[in-house]
N, C-alpha and C positions, 0 to 999 in steps of 0.2 A: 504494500500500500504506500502510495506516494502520499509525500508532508506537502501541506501550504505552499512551503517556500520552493520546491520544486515546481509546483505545476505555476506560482506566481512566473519563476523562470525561464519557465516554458513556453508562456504568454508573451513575457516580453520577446522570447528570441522569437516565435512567429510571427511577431507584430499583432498580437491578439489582446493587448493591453492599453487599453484607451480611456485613461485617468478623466478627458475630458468631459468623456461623455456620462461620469461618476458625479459629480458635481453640480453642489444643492445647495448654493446656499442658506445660510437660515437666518439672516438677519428677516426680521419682519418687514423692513423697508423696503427690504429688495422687491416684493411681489409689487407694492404701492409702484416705487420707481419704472416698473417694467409696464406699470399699466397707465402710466404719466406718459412714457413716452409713445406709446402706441396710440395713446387720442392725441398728441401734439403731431405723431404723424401725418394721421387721419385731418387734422387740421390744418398741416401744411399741405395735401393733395387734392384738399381743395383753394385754400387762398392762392397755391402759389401754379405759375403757368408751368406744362408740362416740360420746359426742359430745366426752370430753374427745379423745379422738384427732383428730375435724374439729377440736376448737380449734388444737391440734398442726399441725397441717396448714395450717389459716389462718395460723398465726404464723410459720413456714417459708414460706408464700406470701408475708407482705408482709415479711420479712428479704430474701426474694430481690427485690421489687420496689426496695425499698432499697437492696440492692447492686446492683441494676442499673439506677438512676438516678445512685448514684456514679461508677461503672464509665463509663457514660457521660458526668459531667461530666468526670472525668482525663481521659478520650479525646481530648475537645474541646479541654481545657485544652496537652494534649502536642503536639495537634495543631496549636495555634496558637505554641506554644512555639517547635516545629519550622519552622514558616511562618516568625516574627521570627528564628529563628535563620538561614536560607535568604537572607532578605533583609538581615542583617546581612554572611553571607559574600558575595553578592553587590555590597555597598554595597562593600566593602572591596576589589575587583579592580580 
């Protein structure tokens, strides 16, 4: 019988580990915030004429590629953080 920690690594080597799509936040603001911006959408595809709204929409596309090239360098960053941390508790036994 296979542990955890093998079939976790087993995940990652096949590329079957997709942290992203795990992710929930729980602040109670987050669901408000999400649903603020979906009526100021809804509010800008009507006020605004169809190509400034594509502009709108490109510029919320590349904020989101932005923050999700951030998002993933902290990841990597905690993640190795958490590694030297790992190995310093370990050094220490």
């Amino acid at each position: 019988m296979k542990d955890n920690t093998s079939n976790l690594i087993e995940d990652l080597f096949h590329g079957n580990l997709r942290l992203d799509e795990s992710i929930h936040p729980e602040q109670e603001e987050y669901q408000e915030i999400n649903r603020q911006i979906s009526d100021l959408m809804r509010e800008y595809k009507t006020q605004l004429t169809e190509s400034e709204y594509d502009a709108l929409e490109q510029l919320i596309d590349l904020i989101g590629q932005s923050t999700s090239m951030y998002v993933e360098a902290a990841f990597e960053q905690g993640f190795r953080t958490g590694g030297r941390l790992i190995i310093e508790i370990l050094g220490k036994t």
